[in-house]
GUFIGU-767356 format. One record per atom (N, C-alpha, C, O): atom name; x, y, z; residue number from 1; residue in one letter. Coordinates in Angstrom, 3 decimals. Layout:
<rs>
(CA (X Y Z) NUM a)
...
</rs>
This chain:
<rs>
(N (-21.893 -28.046 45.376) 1 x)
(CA (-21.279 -29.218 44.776) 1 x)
(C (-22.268 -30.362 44.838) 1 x)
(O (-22.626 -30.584 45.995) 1 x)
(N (-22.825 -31.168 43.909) 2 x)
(CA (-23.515 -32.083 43.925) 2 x)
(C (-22.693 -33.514 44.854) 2 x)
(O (-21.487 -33.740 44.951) 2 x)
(N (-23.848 -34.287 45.429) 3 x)
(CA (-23.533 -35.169 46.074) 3 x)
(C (-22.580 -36.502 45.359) 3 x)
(O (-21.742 -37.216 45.909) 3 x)
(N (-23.010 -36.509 44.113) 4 x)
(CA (-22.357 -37.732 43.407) 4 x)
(C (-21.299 -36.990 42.350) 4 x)
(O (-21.301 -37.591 41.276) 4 x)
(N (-20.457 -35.923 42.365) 5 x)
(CA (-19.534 -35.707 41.671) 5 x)
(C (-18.523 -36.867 41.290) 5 x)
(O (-18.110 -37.214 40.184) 5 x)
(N (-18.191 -37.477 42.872) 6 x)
(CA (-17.230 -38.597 42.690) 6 x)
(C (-17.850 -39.816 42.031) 6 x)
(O (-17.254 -40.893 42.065) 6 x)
(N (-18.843 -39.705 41.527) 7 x)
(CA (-19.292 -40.889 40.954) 7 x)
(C (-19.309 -40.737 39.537) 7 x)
(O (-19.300 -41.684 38.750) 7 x)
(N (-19.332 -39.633 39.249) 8 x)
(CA (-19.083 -39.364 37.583) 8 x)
(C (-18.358 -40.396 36.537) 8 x)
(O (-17.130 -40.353 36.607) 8 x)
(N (-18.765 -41.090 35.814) 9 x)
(CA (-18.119 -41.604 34.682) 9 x)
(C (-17.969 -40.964 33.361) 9 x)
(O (-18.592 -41.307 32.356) 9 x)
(N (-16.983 -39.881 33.438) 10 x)
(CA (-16.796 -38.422 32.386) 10 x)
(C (-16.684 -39.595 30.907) 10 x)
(O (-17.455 -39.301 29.994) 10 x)
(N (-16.151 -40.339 30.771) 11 x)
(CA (-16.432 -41.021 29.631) 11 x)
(C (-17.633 -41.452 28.732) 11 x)
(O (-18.004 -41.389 27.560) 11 x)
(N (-18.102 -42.013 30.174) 12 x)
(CA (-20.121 -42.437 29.512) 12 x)
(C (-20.961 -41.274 29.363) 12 x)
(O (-22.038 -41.347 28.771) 12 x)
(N (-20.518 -40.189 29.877) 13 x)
(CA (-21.076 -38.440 29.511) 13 x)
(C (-21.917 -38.385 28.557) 13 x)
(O (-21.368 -39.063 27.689) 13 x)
(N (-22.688 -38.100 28.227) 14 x)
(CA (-23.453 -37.828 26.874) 14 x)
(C (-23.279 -36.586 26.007) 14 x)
(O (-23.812 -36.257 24.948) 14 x)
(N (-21.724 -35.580 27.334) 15 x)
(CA (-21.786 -34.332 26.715) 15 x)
(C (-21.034 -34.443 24.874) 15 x)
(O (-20.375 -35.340 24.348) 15 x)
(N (-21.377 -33.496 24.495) 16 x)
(CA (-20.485 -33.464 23.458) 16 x)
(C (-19.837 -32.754 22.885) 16 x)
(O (-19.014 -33.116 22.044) 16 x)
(N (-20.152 -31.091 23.348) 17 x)
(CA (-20.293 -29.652 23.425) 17 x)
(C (-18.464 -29.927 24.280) 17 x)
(O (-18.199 -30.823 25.082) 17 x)
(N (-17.545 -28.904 23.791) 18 x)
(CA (-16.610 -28.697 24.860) 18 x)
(C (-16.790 -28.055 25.761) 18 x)
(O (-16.190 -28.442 26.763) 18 x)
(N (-17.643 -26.808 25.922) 19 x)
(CA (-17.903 -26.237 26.985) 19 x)
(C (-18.780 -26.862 28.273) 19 x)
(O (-18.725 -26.526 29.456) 19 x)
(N (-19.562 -27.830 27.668) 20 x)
(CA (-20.315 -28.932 28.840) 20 x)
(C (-19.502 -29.570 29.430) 20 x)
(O (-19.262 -29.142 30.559) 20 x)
(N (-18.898 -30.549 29.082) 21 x)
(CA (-17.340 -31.146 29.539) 21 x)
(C (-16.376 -30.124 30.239) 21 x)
(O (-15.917 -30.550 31.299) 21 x)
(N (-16.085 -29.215 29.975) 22 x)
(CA (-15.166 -28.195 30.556) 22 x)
(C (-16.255 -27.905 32.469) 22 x)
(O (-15.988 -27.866 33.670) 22 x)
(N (-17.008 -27.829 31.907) 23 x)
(CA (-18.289 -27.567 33.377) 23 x)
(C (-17.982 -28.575 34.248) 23 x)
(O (-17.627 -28.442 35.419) 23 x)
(N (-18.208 -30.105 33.320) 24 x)
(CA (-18.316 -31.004 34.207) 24 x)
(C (-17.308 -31.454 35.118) 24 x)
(O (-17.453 -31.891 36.260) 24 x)
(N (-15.736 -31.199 34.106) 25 x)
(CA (-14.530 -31.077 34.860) 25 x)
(C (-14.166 -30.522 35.814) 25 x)
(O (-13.591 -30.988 36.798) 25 x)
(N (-14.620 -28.990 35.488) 26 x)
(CA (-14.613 -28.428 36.670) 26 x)
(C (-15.641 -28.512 38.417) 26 x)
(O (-15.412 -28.092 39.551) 26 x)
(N (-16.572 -29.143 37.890) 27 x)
(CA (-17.368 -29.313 38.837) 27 x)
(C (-16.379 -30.251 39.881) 27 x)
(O (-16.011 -29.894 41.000) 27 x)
(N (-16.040 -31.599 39.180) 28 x)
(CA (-14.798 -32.646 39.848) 28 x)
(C (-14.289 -32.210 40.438) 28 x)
(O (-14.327 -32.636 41.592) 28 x)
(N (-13.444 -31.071 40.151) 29 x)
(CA (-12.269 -30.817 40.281) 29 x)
(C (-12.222 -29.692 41.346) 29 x)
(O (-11.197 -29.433 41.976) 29 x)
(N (-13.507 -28.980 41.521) 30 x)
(CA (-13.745 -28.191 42.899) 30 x)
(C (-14.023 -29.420 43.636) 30 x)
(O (-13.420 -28.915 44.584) 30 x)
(N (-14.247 -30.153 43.927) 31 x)
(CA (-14.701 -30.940 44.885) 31 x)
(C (-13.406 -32.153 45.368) 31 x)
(O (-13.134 -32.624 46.472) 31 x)
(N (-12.768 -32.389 43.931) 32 x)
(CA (-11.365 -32.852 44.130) 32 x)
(C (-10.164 -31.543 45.118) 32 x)
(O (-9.042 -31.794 45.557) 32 x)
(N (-10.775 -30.475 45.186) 33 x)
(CA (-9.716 -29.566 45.875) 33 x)
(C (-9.875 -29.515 47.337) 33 x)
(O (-8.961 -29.637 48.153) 33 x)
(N (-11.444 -29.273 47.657) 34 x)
(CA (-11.707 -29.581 49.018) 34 x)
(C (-11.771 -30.893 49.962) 34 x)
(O (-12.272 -31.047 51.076) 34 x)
(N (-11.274 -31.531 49.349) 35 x)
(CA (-10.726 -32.970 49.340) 35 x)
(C (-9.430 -32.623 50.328) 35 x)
(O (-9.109 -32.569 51.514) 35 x)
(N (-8.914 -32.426 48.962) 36 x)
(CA (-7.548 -32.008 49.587) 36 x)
(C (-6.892 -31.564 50.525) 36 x)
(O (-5.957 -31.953 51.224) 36 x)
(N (-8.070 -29.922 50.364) 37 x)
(CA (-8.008 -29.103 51.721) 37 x)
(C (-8.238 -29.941 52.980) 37 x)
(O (-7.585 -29.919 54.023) 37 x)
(N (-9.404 -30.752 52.635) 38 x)
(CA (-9.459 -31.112 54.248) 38 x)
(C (-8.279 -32.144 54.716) 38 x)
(O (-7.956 -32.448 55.865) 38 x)
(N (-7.812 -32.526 53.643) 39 x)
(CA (-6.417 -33.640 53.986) 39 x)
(C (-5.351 -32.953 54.625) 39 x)
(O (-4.813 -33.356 55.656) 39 x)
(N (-5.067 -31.997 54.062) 40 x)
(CA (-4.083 -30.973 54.004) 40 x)
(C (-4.252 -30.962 55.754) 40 x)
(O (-3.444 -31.507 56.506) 40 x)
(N (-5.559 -30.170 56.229) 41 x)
(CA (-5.657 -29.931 57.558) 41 x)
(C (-5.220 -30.876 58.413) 41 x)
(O (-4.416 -30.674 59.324) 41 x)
(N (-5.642 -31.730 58.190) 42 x)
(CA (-6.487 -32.938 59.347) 42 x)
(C (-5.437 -32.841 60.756) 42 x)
(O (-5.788 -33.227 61.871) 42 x)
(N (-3.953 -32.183 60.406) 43 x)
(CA (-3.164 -32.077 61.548) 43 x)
(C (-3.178 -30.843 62.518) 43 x)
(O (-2.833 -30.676 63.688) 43 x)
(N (-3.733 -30.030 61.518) 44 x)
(CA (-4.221 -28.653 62.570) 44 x)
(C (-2.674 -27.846 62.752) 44 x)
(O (-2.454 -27.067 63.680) 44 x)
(N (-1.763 -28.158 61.789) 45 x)
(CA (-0.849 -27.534 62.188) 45 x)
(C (-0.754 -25.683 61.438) 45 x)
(O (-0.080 -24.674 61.646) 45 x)
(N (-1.546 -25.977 60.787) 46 x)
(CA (-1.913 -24.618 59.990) 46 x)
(C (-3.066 -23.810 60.552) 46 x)
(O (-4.191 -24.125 60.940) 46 x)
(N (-2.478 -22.781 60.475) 47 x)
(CA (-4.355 -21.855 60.835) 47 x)
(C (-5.054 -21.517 59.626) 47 x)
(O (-5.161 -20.386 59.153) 47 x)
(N (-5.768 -23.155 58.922) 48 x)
(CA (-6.447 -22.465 58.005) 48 x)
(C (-7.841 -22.306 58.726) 48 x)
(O (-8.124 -22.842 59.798) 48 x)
(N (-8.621 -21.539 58.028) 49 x)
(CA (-10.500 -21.495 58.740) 49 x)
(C (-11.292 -22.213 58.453) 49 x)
(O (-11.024 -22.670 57.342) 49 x)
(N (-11.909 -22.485 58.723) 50 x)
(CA (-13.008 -23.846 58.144) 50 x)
(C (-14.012 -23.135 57.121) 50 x)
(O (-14.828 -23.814 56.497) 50 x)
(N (-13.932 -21.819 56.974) 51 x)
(CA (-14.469 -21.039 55.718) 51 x)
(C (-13.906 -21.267 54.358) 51 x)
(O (-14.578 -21.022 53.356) 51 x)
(N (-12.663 -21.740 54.294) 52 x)
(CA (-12.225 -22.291 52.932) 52 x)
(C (-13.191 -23.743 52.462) 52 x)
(O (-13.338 -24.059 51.281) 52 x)
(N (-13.733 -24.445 53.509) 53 x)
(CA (-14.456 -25.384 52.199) 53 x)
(C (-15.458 -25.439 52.491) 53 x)
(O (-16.219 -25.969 51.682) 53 x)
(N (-16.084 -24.889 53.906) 54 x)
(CA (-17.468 -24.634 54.250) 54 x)
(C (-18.010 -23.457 54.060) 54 x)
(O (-17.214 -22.521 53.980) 54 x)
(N (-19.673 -23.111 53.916) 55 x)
(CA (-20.025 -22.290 53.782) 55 x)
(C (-20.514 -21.872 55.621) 55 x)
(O (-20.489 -22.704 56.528) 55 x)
(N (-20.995 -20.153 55.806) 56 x)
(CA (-21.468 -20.179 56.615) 56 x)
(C (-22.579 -20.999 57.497) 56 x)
(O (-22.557 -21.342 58.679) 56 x)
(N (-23.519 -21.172 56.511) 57 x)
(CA (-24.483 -21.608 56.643) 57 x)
(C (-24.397 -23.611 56.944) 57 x)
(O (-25.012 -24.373 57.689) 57 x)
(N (-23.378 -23.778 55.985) 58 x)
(CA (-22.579 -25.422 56.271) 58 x)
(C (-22.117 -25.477 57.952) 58 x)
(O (-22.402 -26.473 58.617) 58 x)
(N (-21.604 -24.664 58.375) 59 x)
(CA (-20.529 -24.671 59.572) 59 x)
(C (-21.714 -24.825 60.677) 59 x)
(O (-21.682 -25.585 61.645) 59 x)
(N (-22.806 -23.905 60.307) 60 x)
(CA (-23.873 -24.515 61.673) 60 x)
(C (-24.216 -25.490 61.892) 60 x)
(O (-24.336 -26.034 62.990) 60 x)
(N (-24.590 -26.156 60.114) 61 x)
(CA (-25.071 -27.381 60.165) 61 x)
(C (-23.707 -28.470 61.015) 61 x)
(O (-24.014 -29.352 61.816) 61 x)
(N (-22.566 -28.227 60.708) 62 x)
(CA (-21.674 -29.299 61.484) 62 x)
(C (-21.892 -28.545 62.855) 62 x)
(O (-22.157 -29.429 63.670) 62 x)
(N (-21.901 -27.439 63.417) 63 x)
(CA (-22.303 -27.385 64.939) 63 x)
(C (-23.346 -28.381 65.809) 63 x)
(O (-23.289 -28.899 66.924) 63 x)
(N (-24.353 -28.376 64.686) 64 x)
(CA (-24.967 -29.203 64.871) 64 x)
(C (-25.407 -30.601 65.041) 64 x)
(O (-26.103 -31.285 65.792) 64 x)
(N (-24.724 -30.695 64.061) 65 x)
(CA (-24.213 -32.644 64.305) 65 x)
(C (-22.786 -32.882 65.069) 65 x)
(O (-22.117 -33.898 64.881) 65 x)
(N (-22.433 -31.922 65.872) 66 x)
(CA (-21.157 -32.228 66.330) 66 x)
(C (-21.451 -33.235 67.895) 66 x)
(O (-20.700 -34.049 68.431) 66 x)
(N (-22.855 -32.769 68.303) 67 x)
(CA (-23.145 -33.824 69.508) 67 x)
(C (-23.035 -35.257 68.921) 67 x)
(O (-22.333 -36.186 69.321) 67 x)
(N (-23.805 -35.216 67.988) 68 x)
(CA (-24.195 -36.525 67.479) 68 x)
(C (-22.942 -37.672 67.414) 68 x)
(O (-22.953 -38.850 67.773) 68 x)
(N (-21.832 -36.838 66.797) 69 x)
(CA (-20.788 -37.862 66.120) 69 x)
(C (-19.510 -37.829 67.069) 69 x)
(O (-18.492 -38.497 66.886) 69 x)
(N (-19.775 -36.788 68.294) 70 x)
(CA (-18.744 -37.077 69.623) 70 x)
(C (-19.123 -37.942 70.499) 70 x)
(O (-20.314 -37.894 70.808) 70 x)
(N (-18.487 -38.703 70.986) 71 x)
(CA (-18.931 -39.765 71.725) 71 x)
(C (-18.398 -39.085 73.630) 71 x)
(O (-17.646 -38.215 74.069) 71 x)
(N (-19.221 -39.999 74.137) 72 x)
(CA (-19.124 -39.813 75.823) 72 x)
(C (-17.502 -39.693 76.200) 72 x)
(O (-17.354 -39.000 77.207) 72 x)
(N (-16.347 -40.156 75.689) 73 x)
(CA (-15.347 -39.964 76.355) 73 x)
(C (-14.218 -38.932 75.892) 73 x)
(O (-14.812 -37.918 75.527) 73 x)
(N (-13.413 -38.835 75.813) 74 x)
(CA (-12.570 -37.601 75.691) 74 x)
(C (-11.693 -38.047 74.641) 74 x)
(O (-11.205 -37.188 73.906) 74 x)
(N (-11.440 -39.176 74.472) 75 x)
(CA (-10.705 -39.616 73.114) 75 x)
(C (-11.751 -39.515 72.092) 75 x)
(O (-11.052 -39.312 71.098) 75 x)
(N (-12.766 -39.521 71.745) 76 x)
(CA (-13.622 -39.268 71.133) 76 x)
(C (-14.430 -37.807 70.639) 76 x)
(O (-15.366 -37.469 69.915) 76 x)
(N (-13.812 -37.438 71.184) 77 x)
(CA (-14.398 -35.950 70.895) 77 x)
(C (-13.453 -34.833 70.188) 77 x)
(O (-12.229 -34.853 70.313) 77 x)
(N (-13.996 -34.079 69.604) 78 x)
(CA (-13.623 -33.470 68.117) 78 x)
(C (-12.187 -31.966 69.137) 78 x)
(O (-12.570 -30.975 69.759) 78 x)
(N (-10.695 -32.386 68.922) 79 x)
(CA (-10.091 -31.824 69.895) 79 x)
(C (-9.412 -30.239 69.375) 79 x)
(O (-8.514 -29.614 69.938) 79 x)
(N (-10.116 -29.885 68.220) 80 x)
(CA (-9.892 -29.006 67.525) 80 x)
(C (-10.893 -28.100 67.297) 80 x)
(O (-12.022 -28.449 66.952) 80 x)
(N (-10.555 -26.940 67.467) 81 x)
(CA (-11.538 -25.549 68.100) 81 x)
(C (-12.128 -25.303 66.679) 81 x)
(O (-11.470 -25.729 65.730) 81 x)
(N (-13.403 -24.602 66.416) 82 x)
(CA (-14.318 -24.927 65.558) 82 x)
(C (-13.606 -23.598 63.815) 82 x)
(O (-13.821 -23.480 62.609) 82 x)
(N (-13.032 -23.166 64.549) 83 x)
(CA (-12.567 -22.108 63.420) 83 x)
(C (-11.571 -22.641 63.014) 83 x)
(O (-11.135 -21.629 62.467) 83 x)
(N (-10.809 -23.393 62.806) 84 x)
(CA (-9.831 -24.181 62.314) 84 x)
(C (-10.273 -25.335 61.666) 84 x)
(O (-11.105 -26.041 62.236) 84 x)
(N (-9.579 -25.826 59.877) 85 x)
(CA (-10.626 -26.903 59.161) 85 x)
(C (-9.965 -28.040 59.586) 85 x)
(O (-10.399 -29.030 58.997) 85 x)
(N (-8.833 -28.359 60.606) 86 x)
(CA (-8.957 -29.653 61.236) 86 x)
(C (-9.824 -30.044 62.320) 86 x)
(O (-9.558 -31.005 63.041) 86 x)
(N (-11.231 -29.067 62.508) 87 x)
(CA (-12.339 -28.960 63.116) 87 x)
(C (-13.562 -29.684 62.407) 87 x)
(O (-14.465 -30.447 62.748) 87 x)
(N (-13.118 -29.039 61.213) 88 x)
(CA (-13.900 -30.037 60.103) 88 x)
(C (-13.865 -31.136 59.480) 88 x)
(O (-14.791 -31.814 59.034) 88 x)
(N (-12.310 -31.362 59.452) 89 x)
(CA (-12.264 -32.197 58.995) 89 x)
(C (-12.558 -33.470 59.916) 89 x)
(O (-12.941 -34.521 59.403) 89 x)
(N (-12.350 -33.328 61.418) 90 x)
(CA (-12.954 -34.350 62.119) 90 x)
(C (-14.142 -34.638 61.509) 90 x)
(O (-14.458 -35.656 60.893) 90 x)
(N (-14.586 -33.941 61.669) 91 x)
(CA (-16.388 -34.200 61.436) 91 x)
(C (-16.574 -35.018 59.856) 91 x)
(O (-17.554 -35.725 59.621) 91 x)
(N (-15.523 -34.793 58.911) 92 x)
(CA (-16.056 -35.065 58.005) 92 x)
(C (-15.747 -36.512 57.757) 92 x)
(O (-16.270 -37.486 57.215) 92 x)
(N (-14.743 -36.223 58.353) 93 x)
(CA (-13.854 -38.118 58.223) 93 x)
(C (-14.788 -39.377 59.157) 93 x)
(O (-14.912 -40.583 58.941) 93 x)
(N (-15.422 -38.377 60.397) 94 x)
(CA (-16.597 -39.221 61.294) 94 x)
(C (-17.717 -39.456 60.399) 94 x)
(O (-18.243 -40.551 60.601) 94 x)
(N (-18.214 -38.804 59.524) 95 x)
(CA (-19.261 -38.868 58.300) 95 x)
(C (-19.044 -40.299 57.268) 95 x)
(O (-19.838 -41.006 56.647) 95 x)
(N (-17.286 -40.312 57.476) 96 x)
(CA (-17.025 -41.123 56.468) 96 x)
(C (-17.272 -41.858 56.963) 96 x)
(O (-18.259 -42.338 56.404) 96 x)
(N (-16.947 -42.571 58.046) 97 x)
(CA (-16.786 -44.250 58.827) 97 x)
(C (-15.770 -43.668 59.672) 97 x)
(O (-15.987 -44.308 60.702) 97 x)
(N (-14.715 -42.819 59.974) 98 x)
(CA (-13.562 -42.940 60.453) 98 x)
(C (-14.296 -43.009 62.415) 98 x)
(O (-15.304 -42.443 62.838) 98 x)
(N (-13.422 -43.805 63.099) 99 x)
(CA (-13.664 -43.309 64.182) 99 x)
(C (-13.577 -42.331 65.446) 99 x)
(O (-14.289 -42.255 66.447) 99 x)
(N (-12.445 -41.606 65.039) 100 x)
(CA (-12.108 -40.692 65.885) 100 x)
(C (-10.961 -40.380 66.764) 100 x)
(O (-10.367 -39.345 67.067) 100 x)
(N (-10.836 -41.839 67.118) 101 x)
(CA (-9.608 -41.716 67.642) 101 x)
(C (-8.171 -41.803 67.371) 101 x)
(O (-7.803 -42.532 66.450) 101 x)
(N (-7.110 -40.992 68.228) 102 x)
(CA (-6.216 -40.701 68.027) 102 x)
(C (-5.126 -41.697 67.768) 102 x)
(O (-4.107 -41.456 67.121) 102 x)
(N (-5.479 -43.000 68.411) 103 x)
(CA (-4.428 -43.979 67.953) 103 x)
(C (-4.688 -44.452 66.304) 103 x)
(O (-3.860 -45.053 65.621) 103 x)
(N (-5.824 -44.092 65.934) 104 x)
(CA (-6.141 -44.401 64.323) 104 x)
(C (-5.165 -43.428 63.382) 104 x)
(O (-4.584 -42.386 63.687) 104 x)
(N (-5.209 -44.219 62.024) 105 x)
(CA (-4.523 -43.146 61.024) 105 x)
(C (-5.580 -42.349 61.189) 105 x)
(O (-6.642 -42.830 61.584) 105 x)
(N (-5.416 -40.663 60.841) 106 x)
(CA (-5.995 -39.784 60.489) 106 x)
(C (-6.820 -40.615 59.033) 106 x)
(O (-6.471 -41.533 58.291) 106 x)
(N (-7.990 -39.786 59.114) 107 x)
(CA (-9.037 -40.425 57.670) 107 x)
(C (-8.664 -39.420 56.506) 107 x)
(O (-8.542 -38.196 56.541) 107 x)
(N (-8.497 -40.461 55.295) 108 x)
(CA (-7.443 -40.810 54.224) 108 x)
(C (-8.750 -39.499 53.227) 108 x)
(O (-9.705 -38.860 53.666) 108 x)
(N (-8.206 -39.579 51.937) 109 x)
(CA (-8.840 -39.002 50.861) 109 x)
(C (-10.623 -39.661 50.613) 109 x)
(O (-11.717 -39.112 50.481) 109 x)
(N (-10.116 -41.177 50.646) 110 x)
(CA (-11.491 -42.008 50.217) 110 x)
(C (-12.586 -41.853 51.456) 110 x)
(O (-13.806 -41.962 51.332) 110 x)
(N (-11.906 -41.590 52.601) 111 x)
(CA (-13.102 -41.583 53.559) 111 x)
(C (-13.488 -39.703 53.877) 111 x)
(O (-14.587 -39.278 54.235) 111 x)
(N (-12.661 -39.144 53.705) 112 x)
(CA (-13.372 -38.014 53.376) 112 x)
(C (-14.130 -37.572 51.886) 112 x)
(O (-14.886 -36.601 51.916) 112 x)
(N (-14.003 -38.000 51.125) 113 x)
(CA (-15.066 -37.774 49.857) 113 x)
(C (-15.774 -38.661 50.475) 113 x)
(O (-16.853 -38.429 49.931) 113 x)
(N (-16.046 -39.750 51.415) 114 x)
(CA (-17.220 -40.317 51.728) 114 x)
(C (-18.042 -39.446 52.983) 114 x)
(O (-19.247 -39.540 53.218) 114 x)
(N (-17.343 -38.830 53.505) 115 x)
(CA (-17.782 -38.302 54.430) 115 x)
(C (-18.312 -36.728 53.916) 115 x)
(O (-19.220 -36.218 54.573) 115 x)
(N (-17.967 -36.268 53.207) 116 x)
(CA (-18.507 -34.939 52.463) 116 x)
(C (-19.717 -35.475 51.568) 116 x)
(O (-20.835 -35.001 51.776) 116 x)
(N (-19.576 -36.231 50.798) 117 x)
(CA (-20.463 -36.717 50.040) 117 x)
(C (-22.413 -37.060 51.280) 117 x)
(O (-23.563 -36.624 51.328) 117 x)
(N (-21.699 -37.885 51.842) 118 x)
(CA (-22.693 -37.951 53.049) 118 x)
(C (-22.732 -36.482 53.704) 118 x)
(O (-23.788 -35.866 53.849) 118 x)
(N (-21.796 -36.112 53.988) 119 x)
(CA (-22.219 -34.345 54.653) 119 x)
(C (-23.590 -33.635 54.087) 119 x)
(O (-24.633 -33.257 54.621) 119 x)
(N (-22.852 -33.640 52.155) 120 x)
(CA (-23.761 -32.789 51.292) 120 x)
(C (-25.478 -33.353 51.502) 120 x)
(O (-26.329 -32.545 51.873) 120 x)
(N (-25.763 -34.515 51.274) 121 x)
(CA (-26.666 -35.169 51.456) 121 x)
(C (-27.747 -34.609 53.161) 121 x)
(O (-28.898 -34.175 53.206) 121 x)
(N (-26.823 -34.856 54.244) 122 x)
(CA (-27.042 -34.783 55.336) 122 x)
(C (-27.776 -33.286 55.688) 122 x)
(O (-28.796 -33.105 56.353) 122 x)
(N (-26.614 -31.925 54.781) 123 x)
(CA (-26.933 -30.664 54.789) 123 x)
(C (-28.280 -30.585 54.151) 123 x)
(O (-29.237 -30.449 54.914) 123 x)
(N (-28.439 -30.630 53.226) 124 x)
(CA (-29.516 -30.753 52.103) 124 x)
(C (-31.087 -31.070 53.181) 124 x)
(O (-32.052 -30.307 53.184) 124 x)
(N (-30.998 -32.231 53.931) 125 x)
(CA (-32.146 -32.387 54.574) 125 x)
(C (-32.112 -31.788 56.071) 125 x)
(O (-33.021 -31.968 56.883) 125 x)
(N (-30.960 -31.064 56.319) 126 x)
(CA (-30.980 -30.095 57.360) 126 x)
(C (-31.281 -28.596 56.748) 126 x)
(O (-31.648 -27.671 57.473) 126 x)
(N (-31.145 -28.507 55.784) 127 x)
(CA (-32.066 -26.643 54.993) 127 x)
(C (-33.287 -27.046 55.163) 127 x)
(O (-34.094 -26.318 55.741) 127 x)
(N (-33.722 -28.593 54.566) 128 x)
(CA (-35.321 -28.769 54.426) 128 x)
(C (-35.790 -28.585 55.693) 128 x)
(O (-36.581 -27.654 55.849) 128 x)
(N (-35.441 -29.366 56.798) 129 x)
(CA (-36.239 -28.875 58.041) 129 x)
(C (-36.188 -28.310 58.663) 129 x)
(O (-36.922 -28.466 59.639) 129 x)
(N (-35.038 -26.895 58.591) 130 x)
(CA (-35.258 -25.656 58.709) 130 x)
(C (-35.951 -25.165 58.508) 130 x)
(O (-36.772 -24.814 59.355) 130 x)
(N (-36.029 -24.814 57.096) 131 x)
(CA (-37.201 -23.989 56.671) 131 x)
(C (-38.565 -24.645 56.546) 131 x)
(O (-39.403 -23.958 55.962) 131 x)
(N (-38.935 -25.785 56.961) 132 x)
(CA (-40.255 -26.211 57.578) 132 x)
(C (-40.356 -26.061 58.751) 132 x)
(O (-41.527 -25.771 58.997) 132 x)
(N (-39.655 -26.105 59.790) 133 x)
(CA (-40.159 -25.495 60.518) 133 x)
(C (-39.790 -23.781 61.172) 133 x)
(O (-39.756 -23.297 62.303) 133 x)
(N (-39.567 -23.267 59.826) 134 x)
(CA (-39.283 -22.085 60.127) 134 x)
(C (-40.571 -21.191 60.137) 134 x)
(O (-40.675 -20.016 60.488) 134 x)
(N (-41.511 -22.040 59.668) 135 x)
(CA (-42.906 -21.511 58.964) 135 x)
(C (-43.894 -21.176 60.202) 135 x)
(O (-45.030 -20.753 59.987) 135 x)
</rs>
């Protein structure tokens, strides 16, 4: 999913082709779903997997930044076991701005497309220095 889907202005498009437009919609509109999904979670009352909007290879990368965006105390830290996408969705809503804690609303639609959006970005230069220094 490209980083700026949500930024699309499908109007100013230059497509003109229906099948280009049909692409571009759909591109939105996967990214409008995992949106969702992660909204859907954020209470953990479901056993969904964090394989519905992450890829394998995504899920390390949040292993990985999971030190980063937990903080020193226990209200702060991500309280949902990593195979479950209200695991992710912590992480993603911390991406957004959200802070973490439990007396806060859970993070809304706008701060998770901000926080995925920043994810995608974030992933992107975590493949690159992988595979530089994979060499």
């Amino acid at each position: 999913m490209p980083a700026s889907w949500g930024k699309v202005h499908y109007e100013e498009s230059e497509l003109e082709i229906g099948k280009a437009l049909r692409k571009l919609f759909v591109t939105a509109f996967m990214g409008a779903v995992q949106i969702l999904q992660l909204r859907q979670a954020r209470h953990g009352e479901k056993e969904q997997e964090t394989s519905l909007v992450f890829s394998e290879e995504q899920v390390k990368c949040l292993e990985d930044l999971l030190l980063k965006f937990e903080e020193k105390t226990e209200k702060q830290k991500n309280p949902w076991p990593q195979k479950n996408l209200a695991w992710a969705n912590w992480m993603t809503g911390r991406f957004g701005g959200w802070k973490g804690y439990a007396s806060q609303r859970p993070p809304g639609v706008i701060t998770l497309h901000e926080g995925l959006t920043r994810f995608h970005d974030i992933f992107q230069g975590w493949r690159i220095a992988k595979n530089v220094y994979k060499r």
